[in-house]
N, C-alpha and C positions, 0 to 999 in steps of 0.2 A: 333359617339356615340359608333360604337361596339370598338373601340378602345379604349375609357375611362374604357367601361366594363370589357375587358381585362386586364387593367393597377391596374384596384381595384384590379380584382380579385387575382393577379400576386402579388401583392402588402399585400394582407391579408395571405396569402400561406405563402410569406416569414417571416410576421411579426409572425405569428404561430409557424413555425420552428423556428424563433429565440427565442419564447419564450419558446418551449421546450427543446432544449437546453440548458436556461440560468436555467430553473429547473433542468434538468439534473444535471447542473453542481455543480449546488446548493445543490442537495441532495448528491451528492458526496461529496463534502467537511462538510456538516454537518456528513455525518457516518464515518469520523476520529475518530480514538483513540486519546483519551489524553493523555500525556504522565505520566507515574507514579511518586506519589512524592520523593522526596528525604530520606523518613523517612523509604520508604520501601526496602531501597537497604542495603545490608550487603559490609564488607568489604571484603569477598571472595570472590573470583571471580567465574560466576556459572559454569564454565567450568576446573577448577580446576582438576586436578586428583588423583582419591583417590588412599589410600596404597596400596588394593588390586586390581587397572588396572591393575598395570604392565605387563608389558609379563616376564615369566620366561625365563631366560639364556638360549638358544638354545645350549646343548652340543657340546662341539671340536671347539667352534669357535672362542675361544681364545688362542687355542695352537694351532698353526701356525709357 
């Protein structure tokens, strides 16, 4: 008999853990992003570089 008792109890432990896990895992994949529509994208690209990035011309280091 104490060996049934153990086997429940053995047996409820895991089935717990499994179930917190599989909410776990659940909550997780529900708090994804979705991805944005297609309506909100432009044709620039957002990394683009504007006029005034550039680096100016380091002197002398084309007369060589």
């Amino acid at each position: 008999m104490d060996f049934m008792k153990r086997f429940l109890y053995r047996r409820g432990v895991n089935v717990l853990l499994s179930g917190l896990v599989m909410l776990a895992l659940l909550g997780f994949l529900a708090g994804c992003k979705t991805p944005p529509n297609a309506d909100d994208e432009s044709d620039i690209p957002w990394n683009a570089p504007q006029p005034w990035e550039g680096s100016p011309m380091i002197p002398g280091l084309n007369e060589r």
